[in-house]
Z-matrix of the N, CA and C atoms (Angstrom, degrees):
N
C 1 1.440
C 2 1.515 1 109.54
N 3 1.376 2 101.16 1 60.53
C 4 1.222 3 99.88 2 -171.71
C 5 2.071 4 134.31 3 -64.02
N 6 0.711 5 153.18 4 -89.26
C 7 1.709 6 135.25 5 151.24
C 8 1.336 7 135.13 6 -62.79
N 9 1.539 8 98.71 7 46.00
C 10 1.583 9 126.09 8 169.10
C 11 1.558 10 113.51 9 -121.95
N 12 1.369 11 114.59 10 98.32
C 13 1.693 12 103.31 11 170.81
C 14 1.235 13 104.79 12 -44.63
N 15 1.496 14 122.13 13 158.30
C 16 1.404 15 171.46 14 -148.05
C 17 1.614 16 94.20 15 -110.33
N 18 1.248 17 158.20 16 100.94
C 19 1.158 18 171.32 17 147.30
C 20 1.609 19 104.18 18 -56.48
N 21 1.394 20 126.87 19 115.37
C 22 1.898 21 142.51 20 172.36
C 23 1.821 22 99.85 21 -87.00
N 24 1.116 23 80.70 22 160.05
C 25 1.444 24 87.99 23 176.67
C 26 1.611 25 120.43 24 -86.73
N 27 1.149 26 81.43 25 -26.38
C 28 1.709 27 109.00 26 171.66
C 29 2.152 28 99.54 27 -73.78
N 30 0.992 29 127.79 28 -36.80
C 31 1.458 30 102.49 29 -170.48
C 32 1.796 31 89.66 30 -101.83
N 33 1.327 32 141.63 31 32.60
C 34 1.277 33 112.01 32 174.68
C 35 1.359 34 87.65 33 -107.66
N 36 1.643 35 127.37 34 178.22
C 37 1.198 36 127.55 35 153.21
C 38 1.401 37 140.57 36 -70.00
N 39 1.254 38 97.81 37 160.95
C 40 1.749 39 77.08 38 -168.04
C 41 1.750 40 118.45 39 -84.24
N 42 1.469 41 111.02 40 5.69
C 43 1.247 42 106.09 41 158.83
C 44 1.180 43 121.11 42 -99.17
N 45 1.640 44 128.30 43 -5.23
C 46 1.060 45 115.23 44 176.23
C 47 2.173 46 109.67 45 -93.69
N 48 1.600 47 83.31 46 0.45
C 49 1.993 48 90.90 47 169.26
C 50 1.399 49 113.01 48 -76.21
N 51 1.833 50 117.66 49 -20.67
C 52 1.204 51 132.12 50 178.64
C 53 1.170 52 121.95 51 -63.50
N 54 1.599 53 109.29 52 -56.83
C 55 1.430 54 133.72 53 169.72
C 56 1.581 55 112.31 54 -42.51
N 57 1.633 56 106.28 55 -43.71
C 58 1.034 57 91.26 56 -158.39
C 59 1.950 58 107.80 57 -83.72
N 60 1.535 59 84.58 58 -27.89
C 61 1.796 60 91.79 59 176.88
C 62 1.667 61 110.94 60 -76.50
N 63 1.420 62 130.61 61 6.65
C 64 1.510 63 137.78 62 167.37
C 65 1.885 64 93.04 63 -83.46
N 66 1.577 65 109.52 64 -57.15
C 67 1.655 66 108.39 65 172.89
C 68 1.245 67 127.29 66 -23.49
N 69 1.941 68 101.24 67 -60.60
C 70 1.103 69 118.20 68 -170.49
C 71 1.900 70 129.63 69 -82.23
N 72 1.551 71 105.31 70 -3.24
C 73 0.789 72 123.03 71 141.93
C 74 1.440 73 143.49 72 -85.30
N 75 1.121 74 129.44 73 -27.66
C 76 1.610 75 137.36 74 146.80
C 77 1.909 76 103.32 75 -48.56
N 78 1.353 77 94.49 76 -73.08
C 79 1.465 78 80.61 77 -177.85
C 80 1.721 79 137.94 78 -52.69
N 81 1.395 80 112.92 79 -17.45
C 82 1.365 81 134.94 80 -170.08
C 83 1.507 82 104.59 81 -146.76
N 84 1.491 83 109.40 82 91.45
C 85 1.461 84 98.94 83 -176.94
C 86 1.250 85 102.50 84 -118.51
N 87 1.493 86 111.25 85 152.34
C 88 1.779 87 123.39 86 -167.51
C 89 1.228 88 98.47 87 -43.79
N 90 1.472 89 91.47 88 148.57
C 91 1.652 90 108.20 89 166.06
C 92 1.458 91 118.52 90 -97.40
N 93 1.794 92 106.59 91 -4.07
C 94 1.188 93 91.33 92 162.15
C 95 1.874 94 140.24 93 -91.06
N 96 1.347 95 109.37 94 148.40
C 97 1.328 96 87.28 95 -178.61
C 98 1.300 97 130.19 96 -80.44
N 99 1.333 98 132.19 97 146.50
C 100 1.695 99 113.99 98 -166.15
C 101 1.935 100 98.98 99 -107.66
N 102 1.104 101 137.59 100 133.80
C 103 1.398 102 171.21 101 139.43
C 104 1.687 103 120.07 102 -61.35
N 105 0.969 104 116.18 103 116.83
C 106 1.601 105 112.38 104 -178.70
C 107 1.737 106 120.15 105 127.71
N 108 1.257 107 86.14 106 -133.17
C 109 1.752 108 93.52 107 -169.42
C 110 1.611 109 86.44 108 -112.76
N 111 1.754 110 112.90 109 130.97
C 112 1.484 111 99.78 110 161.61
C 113 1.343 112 121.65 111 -57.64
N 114 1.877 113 80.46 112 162.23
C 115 1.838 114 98.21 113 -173.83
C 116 1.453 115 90.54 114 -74.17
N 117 1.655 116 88.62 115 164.12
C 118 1.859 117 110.00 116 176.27
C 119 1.576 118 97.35 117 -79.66
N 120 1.338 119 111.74 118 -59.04
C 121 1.782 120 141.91 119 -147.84
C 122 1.450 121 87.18 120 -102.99
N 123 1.487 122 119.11 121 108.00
C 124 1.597 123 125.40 122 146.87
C 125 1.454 124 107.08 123 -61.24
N 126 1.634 125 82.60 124 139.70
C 127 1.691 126 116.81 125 170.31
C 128 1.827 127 113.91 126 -37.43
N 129 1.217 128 112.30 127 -35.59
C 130 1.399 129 100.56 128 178.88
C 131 1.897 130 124.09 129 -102.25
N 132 1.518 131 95.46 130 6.46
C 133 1.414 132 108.34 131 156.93
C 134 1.364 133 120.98 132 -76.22
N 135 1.850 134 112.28 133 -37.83
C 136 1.003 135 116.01 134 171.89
C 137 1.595 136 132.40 135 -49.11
N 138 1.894 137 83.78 136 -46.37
C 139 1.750 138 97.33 137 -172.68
C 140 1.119 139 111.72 138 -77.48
N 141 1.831 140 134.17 139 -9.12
C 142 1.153 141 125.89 140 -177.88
C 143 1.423 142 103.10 141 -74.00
N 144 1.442 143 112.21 142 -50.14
C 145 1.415 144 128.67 143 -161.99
C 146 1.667 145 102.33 144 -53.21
N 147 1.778 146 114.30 145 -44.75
C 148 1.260 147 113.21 146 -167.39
C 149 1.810 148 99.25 147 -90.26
N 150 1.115 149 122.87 148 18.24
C 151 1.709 150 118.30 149 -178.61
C 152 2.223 151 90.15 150 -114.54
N 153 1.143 152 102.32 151 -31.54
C 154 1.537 153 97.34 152 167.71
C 155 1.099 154 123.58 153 -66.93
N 156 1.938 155 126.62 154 -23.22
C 157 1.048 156 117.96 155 -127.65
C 158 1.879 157 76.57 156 -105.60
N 159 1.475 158 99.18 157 -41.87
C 160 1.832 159 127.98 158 168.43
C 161 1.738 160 100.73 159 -39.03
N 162 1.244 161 113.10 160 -69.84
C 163 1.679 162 117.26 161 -161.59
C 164 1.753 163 106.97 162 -59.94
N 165 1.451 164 110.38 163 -45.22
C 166 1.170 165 117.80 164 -179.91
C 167 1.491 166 132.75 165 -83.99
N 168 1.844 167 114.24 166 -18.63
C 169 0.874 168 132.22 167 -175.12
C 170 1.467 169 112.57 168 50.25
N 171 1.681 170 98.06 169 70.03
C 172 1.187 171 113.57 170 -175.94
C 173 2.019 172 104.63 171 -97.86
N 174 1.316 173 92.23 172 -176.61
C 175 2.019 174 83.42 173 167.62
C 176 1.498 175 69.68 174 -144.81
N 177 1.863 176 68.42 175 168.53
C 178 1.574 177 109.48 176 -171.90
C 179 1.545 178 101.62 177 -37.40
N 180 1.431 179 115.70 178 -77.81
C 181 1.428 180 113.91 179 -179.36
C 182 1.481 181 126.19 180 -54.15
N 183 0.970 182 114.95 181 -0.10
C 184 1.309 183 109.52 182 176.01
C 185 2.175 184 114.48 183 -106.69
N 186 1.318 185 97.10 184 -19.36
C 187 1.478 186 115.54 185 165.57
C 188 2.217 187 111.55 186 -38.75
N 189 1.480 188 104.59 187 -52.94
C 190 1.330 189 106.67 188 177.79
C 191 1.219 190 118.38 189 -53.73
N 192 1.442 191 126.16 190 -79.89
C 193 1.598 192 133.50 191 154.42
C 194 1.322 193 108.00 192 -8.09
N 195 1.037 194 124.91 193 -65.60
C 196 1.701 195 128.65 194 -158.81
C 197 1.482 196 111.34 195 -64.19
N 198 1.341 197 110.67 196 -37.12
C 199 1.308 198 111.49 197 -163.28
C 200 1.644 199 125.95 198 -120.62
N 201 2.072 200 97.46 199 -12.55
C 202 1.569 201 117.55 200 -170.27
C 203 1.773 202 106.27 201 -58.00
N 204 1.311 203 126.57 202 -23.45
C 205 1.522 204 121.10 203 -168.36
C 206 1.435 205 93.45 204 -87.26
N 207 1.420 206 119.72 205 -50.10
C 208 2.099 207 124.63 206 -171.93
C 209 1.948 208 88.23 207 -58.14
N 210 1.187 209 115.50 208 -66.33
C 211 1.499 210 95.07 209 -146.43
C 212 1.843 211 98.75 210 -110.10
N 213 1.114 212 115.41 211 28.71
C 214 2.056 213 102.84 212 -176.43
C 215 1.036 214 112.91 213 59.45
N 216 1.576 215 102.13 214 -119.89
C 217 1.454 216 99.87 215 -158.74
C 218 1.571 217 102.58 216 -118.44
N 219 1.390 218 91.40 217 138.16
C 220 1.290 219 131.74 218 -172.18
C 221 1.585 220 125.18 219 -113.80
N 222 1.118 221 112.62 220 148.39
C 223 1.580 222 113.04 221 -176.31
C 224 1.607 223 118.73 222 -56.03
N 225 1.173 224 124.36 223 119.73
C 226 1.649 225 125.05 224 165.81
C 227 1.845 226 93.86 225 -16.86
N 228 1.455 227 97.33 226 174.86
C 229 1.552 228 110.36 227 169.67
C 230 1.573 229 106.23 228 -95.85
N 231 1.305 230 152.04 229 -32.37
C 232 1.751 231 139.59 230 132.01
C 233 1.422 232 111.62 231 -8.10
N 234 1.018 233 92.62 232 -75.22
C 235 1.761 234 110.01 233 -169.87
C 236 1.396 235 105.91 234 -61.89
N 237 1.391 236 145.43 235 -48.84
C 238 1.278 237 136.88 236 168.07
C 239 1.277 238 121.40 237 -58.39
N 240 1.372 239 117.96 238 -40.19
C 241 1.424 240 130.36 239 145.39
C 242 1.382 241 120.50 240 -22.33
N 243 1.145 242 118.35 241 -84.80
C 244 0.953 243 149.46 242 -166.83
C 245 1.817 244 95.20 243 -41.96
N 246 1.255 245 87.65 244 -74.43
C 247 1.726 246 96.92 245 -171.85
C 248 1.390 247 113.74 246 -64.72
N 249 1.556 248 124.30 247 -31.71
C 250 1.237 249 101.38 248 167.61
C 251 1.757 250 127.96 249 -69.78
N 252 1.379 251 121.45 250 8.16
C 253 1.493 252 119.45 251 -162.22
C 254 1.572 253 70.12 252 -118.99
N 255 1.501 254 146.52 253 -13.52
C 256 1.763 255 116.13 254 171.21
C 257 1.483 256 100.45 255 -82.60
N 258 1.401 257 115.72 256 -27.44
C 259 1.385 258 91.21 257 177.32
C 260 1.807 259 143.80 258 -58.89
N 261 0.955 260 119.52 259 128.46
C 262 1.856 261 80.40 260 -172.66
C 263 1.139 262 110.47 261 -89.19
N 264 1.724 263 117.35 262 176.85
C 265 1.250 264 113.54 263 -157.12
C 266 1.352 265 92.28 264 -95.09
N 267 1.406 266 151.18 265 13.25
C 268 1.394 267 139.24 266 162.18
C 269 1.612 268 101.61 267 -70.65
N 270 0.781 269 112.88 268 -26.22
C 271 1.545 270 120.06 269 -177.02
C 272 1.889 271 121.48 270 -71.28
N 273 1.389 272 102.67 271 -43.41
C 274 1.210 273 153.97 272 162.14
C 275 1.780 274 92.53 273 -35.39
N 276 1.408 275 102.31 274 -87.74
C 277 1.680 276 125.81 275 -179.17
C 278 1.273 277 107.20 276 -65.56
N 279 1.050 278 139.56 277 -20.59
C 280 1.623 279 143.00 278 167.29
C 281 1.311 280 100.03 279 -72.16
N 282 1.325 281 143.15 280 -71.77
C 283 1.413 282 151.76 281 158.85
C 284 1.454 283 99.56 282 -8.72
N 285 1.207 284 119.39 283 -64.78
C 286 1.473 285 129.53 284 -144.31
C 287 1.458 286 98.02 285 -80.82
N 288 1.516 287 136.70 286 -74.22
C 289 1.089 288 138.92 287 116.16
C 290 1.436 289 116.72 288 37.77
N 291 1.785 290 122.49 289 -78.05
C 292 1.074 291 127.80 290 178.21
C 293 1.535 292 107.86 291 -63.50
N 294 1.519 293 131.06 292 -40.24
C 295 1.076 294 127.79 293 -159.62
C 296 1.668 295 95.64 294 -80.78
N 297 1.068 296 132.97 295 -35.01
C 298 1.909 297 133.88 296 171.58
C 299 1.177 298 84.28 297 -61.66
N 300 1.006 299 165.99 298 -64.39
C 301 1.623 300 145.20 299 -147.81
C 302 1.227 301 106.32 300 -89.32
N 303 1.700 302 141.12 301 -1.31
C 304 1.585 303 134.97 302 179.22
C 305 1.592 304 86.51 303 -129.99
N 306 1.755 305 115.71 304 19.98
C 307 1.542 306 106.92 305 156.06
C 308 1.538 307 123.00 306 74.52
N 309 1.029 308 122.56 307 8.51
C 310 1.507 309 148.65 308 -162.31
C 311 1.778 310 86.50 309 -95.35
N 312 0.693 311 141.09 310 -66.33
C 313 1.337 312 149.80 311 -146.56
C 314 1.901 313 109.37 312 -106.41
């Protein structure tokens, strides 16, 4: 990448980490099928929240604070919970993965 700075995950914003994990979901969408009552919280709210929580080495409780003024409303800490342990972590590393190749990382 030669006379292109290197973009952290840590200096982009955190709505433009959104954007990019809304991208990366359109372009690559689960293969799993979902059954039930729709979700409240899309899949790529989730993964932003849990790729912030990774970069910053945040915890669960500290995830709200950090992020409640950039993005509103956000999942309880259950519910973020919750959904980040259905996700699997191949999914997780695919995310991450995608974001080193659009330079984010």
């Amino acid at each position: 990448m030669e006379g292109r700075a290197r973009m952290r995950l840590t200096t982009i914003p955190i709505h433009q980490i959104l954007s990019l994990a809304q991208q990366f979901c359109k372009e690559r969408p689960s293969r799993k099928k979902k059954f039930g009552r729709p979700l409240i919280y899309p899949e790529y709210l989730i993964l932003t929240l849990f790729a912030l929580k990774q970069v910053y080495r945040l915890s669960y409780r500290q995830i709200p604070s950090f992020v409640r003024d950039e993005l509103g409303n956000i999942p309880c800490l259950s519910t973020l919970h919750y959904r980040v342990k259905k996700i699997e972590q191949e999914r997780f590393e695919e995310f991450l993965r995608w974001l080193s190749k659009k330079g984010a990382l």
